[in-house]
NUPADO-297727 format. One record per residue (C-alpha): residue in one letter; x, y, z; residue number from 1. Coordinates in pm, whole numbers, always signed. Example, Ala and Ser with C-alpha at 12.3 -4.5 7.8 and 13.67 -1.06 7.14 Angstrom:
resn | X | Y | Z | resi
a | +1230 | -450 | +780 | 1 .
s | +1367 | -106 | +714 | 2 .
END
This chain:
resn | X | Y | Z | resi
x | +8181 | +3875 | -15076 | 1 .
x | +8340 | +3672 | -14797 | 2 .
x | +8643 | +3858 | -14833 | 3 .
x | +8530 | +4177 | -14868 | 4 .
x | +8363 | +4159 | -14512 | 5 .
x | +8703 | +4024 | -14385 | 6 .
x | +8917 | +4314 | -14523 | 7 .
x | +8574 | +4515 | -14394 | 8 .
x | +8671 | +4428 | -14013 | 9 .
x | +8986 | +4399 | -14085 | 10 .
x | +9062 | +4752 | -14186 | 11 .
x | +8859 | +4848 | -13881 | 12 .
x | +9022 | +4663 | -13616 | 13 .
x | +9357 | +4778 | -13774 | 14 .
x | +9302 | +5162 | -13739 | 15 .
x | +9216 | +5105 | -13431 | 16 .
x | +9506 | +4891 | -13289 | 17 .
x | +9742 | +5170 | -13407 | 18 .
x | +9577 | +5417 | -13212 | 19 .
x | +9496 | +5243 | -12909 | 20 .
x | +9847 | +5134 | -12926 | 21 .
x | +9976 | +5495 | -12990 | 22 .
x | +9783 | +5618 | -12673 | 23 .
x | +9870 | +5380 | -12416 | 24 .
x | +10241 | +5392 | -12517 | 25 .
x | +10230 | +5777 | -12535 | 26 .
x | +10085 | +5790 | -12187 | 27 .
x | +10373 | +5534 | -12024 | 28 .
x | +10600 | +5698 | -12188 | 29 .
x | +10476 | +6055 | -12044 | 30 .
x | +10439 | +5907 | -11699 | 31 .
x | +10786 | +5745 | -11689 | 32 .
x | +10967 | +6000 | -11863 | 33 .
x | +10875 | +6232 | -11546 | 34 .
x | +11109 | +5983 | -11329 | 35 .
x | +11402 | +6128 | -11540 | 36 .
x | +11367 | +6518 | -11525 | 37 .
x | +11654 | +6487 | -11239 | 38 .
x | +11870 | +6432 | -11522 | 39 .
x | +11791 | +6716 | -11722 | 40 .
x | +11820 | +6920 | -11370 | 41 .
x | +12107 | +6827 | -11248 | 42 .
x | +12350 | +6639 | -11475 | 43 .
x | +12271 | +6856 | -11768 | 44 .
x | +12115 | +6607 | -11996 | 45 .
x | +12095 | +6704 | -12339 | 46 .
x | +11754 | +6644 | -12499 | 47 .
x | +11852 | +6437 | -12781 | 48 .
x | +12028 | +6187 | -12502 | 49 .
x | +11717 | +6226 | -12259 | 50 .
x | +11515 | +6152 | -12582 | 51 .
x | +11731 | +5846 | -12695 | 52 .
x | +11679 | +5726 | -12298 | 53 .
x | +11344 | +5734 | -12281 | 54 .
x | +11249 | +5572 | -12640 | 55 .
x | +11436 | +5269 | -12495 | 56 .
x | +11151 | +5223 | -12277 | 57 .
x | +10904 | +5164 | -12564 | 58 .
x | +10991 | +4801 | -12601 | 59 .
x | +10901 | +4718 | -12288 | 60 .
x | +10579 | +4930 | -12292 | 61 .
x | +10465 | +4775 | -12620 | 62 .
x | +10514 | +4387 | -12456 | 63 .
x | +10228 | +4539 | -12181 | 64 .
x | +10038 | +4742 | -12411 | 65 .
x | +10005 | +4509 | -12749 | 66 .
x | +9766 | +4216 | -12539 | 67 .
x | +9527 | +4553 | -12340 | 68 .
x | +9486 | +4743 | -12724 | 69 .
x | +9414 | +4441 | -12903 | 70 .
x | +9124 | +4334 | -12642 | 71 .
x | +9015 | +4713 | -12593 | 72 .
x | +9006 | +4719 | -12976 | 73 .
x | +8870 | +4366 | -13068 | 74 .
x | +8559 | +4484 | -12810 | 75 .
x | +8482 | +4820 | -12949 | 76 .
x | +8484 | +4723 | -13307 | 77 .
x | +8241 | +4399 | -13257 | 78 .
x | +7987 | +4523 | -13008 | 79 .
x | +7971 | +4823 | -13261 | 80 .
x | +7905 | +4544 | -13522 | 81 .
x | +7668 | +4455 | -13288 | 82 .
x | +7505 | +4764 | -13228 | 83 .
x | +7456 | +4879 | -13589 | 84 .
x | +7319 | +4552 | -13648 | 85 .
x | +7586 | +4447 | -13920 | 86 .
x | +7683 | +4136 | -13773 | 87 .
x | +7313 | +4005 | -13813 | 88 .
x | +7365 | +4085 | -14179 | 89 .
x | +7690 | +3943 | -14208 | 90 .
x | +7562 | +3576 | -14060 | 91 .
x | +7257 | +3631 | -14266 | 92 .
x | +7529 | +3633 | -14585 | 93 .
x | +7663 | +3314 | -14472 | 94 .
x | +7939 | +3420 | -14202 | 95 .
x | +7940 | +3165 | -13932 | 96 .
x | +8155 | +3225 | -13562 | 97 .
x | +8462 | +3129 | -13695 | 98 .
x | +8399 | +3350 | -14047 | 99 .
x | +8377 | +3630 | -13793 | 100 .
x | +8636 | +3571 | -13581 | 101 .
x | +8916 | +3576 | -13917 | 102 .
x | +8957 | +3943 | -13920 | 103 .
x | +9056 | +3936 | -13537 | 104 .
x | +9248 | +3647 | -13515 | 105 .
x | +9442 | +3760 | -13843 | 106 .
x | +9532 | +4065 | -13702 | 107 .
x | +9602 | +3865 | -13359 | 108 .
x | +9824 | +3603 | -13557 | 109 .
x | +10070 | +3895 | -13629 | 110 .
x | +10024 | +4106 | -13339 | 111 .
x | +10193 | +3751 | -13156 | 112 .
x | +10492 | +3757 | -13428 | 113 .
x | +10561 | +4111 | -13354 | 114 .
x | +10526 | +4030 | -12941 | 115 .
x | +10756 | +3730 | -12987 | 116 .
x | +11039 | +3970 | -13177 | 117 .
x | +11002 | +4179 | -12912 | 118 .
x | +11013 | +3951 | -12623 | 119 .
x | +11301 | +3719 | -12711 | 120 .
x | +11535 | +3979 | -12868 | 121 .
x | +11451 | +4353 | -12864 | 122 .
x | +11338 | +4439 | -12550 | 123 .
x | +11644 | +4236 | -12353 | 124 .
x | +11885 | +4437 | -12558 | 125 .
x | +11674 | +4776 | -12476 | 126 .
x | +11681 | +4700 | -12118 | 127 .
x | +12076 | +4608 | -12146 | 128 .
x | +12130 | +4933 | -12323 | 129 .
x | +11892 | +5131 | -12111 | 130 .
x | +12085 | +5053 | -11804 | 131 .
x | +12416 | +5067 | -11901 | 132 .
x | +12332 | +5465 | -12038 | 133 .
x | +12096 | +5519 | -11714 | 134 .
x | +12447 | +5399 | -11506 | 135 .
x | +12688 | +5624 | -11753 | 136 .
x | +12512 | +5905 | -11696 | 137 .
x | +12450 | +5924 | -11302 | 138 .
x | +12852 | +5816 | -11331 | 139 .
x | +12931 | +6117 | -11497 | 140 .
x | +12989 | +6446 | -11363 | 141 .
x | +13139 | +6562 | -11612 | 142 .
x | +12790 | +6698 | -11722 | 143 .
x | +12638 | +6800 | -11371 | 144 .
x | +12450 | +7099 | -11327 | 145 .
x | +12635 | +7302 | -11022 | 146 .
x | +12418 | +7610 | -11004 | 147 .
x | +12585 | +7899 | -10813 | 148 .
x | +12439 | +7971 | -10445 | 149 .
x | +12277 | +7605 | -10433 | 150 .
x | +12355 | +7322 | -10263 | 151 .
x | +12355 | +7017 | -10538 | 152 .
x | +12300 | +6630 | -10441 | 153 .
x | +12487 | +6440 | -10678 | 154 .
x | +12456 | +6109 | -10547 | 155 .
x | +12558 | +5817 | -10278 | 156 .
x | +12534 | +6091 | -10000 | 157 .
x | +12741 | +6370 | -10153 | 158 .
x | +12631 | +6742 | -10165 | 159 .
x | +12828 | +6995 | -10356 | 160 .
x | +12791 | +7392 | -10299 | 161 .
x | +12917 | +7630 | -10541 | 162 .
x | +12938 | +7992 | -10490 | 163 .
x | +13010 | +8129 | -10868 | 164 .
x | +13056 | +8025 | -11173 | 165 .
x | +13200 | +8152 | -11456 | 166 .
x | +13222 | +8121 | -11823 | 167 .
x | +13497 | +7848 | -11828 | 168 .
x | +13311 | +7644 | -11601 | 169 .
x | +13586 | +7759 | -11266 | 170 .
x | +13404 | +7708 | -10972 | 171 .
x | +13478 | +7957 | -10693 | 172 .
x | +13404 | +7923 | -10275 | 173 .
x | +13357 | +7552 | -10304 | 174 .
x | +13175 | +7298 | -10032 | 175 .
x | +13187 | +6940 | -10123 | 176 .
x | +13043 | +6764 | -9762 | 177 .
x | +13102 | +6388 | -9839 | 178 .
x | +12857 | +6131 | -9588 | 179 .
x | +12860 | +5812 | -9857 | 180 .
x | +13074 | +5628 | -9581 | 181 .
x | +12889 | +5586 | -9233 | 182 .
x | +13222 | +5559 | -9064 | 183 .
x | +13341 | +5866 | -9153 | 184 .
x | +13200 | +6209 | -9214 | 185 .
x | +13403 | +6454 | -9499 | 186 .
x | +13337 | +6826 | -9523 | 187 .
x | +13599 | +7009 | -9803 | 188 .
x | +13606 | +7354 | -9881 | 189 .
x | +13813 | +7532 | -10155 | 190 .
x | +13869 | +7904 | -10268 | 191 .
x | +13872 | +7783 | -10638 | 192 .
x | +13787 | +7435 | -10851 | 193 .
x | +13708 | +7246 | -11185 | 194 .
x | +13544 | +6922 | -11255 | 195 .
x | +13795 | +6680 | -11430 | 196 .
x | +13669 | +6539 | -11746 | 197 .
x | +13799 | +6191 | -11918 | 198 .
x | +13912 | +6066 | -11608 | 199 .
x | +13831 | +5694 | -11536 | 200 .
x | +13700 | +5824 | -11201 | 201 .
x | +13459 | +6113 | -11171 | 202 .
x | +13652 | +6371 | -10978 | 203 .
x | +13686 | +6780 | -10885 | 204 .
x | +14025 | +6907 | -10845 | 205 .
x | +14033 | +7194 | -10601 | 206 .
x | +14270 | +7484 | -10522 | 207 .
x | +14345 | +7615 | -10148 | 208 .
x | +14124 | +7472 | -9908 | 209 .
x | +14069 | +7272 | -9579 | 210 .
x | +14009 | +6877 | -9579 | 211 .
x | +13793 | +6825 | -9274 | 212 .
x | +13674 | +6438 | -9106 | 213 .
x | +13513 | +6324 | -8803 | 214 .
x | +13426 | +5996 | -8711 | 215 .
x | +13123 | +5912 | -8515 | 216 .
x | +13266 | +5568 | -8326 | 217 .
x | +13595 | +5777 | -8108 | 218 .
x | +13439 | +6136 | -8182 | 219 .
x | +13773 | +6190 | -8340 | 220 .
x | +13788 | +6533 | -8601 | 221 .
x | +14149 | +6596 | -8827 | 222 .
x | +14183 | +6899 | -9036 | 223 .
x | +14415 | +6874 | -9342 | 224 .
x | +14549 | +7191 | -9525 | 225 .
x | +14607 | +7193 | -9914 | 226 .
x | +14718 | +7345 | -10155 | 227 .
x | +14601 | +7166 | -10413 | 228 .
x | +14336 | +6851 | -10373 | 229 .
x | +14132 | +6569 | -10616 | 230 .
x | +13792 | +6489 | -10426 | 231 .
x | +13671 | +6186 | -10578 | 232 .
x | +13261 | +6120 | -10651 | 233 .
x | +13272 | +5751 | -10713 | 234 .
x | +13418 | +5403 | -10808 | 235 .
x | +13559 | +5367 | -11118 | 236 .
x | +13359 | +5186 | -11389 | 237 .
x | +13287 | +4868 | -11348 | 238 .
x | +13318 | +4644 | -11712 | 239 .
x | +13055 | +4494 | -11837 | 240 .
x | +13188 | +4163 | -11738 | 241 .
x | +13134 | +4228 | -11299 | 242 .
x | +12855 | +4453 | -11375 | 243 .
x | +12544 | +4257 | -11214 | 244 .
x | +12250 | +4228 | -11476 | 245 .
x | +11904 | +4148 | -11379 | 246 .
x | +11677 | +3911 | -11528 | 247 .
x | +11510 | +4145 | -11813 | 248 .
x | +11841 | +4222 | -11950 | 249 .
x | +11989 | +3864 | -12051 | 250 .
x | +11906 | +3641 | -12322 | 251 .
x | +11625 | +3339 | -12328 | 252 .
x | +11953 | +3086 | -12344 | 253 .
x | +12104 | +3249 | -12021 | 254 .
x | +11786 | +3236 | -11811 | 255 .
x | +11740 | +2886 | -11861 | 256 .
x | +12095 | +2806 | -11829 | 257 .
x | +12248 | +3034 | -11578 | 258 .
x | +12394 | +2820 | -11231 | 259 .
x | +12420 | +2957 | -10899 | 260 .
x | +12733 | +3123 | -10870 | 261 .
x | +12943 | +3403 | -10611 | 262 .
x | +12739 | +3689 | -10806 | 263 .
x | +12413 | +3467 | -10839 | 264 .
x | +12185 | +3337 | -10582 | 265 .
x | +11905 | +3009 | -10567 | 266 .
x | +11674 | +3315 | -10568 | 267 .
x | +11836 | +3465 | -10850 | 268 .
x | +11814 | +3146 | -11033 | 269 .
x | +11442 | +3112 | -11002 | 270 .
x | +11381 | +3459 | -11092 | 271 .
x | +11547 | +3402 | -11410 | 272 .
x | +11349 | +3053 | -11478 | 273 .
x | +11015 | +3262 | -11380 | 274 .
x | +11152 | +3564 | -11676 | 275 .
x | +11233 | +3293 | -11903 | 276 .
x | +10865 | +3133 | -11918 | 277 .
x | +10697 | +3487 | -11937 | 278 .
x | +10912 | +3554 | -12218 | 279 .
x | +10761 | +3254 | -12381 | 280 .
x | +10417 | +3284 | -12245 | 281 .
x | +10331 | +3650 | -12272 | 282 .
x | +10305 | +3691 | -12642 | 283 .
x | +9994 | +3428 | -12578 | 284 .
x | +9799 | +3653 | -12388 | 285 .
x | +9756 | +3905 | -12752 | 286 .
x | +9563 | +3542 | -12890 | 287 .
x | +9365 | +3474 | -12526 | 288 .
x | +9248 | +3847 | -12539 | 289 .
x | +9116 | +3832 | -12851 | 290 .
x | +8937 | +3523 | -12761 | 291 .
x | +8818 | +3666 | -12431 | 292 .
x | +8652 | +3945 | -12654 | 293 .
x | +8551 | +3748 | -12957 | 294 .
x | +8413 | +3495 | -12724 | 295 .
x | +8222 | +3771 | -12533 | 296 .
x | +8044 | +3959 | -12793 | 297 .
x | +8016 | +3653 | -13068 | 298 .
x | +7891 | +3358 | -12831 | 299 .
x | +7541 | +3304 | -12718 | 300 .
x | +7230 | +3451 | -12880 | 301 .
x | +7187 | +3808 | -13004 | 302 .
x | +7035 | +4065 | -12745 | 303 .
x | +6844 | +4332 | -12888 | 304 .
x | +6863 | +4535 | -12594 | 305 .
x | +7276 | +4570 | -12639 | 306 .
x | +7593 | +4447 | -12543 | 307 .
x | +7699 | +4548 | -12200 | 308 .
x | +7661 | +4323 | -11983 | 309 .
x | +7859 | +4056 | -12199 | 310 .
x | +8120 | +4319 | -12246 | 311 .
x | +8104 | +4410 | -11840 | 312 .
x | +8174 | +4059 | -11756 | 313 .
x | +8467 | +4003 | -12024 | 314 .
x | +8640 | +4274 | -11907 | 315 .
x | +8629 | +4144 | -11537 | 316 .
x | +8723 | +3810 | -11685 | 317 .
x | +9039 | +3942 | -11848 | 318 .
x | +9151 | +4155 | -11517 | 319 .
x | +9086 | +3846 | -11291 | 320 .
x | +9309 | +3655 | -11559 | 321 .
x | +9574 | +3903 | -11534 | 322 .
x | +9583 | +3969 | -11146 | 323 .
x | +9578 | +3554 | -11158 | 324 .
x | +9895 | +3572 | -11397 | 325 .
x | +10075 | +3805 | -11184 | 326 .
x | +10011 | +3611 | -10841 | 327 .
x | +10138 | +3309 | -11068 | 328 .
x | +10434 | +3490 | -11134 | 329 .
x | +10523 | +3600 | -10747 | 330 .
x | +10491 | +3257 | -10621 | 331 .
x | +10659 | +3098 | -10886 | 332 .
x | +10969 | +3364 | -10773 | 333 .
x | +10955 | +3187 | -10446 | 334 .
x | +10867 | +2878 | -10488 | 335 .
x | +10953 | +2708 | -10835 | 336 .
x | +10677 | +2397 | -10840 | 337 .
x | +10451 | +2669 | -10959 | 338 .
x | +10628 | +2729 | -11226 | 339 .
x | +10499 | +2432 | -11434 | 340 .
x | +10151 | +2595 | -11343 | 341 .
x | +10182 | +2930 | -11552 | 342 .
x | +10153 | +2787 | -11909 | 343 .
x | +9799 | +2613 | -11761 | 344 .
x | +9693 | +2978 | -11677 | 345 .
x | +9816 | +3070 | -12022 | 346 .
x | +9672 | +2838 | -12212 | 347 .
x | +9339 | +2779 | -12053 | 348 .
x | +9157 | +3104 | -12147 | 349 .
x | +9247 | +3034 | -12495 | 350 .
x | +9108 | +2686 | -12476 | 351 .
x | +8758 | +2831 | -12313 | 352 .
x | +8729 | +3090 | -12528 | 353 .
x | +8751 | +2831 | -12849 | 354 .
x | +8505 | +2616 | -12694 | 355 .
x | +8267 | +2895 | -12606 | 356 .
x | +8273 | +3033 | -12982 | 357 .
x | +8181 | +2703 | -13164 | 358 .
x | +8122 | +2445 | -12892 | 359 .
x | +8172 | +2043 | -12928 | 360 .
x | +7854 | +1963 | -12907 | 361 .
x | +7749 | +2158 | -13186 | 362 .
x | +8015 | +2065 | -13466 | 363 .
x | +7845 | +1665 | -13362 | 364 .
x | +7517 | +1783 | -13408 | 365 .
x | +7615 | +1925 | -13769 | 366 .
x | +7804 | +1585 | -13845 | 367 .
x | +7535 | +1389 | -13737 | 368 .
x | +7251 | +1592 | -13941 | 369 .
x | +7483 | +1572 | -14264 | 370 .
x | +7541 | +1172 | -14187 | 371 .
x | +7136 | +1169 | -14151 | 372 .
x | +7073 | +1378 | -14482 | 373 .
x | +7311 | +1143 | -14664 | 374 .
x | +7158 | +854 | -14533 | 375 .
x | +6809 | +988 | -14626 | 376 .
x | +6867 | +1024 | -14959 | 377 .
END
């Protein structure tokens, strides 16, 4: 009977999850997808690459969602326990706090696997991926959008205007005006051009035209006549190897091991400690929620007039944990003796929460009237 009532809340708490989860990821995904539309706009981005972009995201968004769907679902499912009176026949059946508490902190145990997997490996090596194909792409002109009559901003100050277009992708009555360098101010214009694909550095190789500069500091302005011109839109590619990346992108053994350097700073350095421990320490917060909401709706006596204030104040104990955890992490960015504080935040609510739901005091008072009923007879 026991374990029917487990697989009972169980199942429950299960359906749930996945659409809590499903919900809260679709909406960060919606809301962040927006911030790459530009691409679509102007650099042509298929959908299947835009889609393939975006779902490298979801990672991330599941490490911040997992810990808010498992408390949001934890809550629902026992307060409406609660409120359809089940849990008083489930303890009248034998179920004690802890009996009750299984089903969630089964479901909690693997929800912290999963956060783990995705902490130490997947979601560095989405993040590593994501910006190397963000970078590609806004590198690429290859794919740009140059509509005909409008004036197109492709990037690190540089405008291009196109007045046709045709079928072969010849541009015709070309304006590139160039301000990327504050020293210098470039303004070409062409009768004909073509964007050069495969090169190592994005370029547009123009036909007949005018090369114009003026420089701000002597007021000085030189006009060059061509024939034919290459108007470069960037550096070349940077390798892997010199291309800075930030702390979410490397591994747990290079945030704990990485030295100050010429490409990384002290601050750097503590940054990457700070990412290191919340790698380690997040998945915790999918076990403290659901002992913030077991806690909540399981300890203390049963109200007959409902739930809500217990479940009022455990939310505002969870959101005062998390703005705590992220003023933990800021000052630990700044100053690393704080550091050694974040796994007290992380552990503490975990350690409340188990006292709250079957306290010291009573586990002696059970040993002590077993010792007396032994002694009795």
């Amino acid at each position: 009977m026991m374990r029917g009532l487990t697989r009972y809340i169980l199942k429950q708490l299960l359906i749930g999850m996945l659409l809590v989860t499903l919900g809260l990821s679709t909406l960060l995904w919606l809301s962040q997808s927006l911030r790459f539309v530009d691409l679509i706009v102007n650099k042509g981005l298929s959908v299947w690459l835009f889609l393939k972009l975006t779902s490298l995201l979801l990672p991330g968004f599941l490490m911040v969602v997992l810990p808010i769907a498992i408390f949001t679902v934890t809550l629902f499912v026992y307060n409406k326990l609660s409120d359809d009176r089940e849990l008083v026949v489930m303890r009248a059946a034998g179920l004690g706090q802890w009996g009750l508490s299984v089903p969630a902190l089964i479901l909690a145990a693997g929800i912290t696997v999963l956060s783990y997997t995705l902490t130490l490996w997947i979601a560095p090596d989405s993040v590593r991926t994501f910006r190397e194909l963000q970078w590609a792409i806004r590198q690429d002109v290859t794919h740009l959008v140059l509509k005909e009559g409008e004036f197109t901003d492709v990037g690190d100050g540089i405008i291009v205007f196109v007045g046709e277009r045709d079928a072969d992708n010849v541009l015709s009555r070309v304006m590139i005006s160039d301000t990327s360098n504050p020293a210098k101010e470039v303004i070409v214009m062409a009768e004909k051009g073509a964007l050069v694909s495969g090169a190592a550095i994005p370029r547009i190789h123009l036909i007949n035209g005018n090369r114009q500069e003026y420089t701000p500091a002597d007021h000085g302005f030189s006009v060059l006549h061509f024939d034919s011109y290459t108007a470069e839109f960037g550096d070349s590619h940077p390798s892997d190897e010199i291309r800075f990346r930030d702390a979410r992108e490397r591994t747990l053994s290079e945030l704990f091991t990485a030295e100050p350097d010429e490409m990384l700073s002290a601050t750097d350095i503590r940054r990457f400690r700070v990412e290191g421990v919340q790698r380690l320490l997040l998945p915790l917060q999918v076990l403290s929620f659901t002992l913030m909401a077991l806690a909540g709706l399981l300890g203390g006596h049963f109200d007959r007039r409902g739930q809500g204030l217990r479940v009022a104040a455990t939310v505002g104990l969870m959101i005062a944990f998390q703005a705590a955890n992220l003023g933990f992490n800021n000052i630990a960015g700044r100053n690393g003796l704080f550091l050694f504080l974040q796994p007290v935040l992380a552990l503490l609510p975990i350690v409340i929460s188990c006292h709250l739901l079957y306290p010291v005091h009573r586990r002696v008072r059970e040993q002590a009237g077993a010792t007396a009923g032994v002694i009795g007879s």
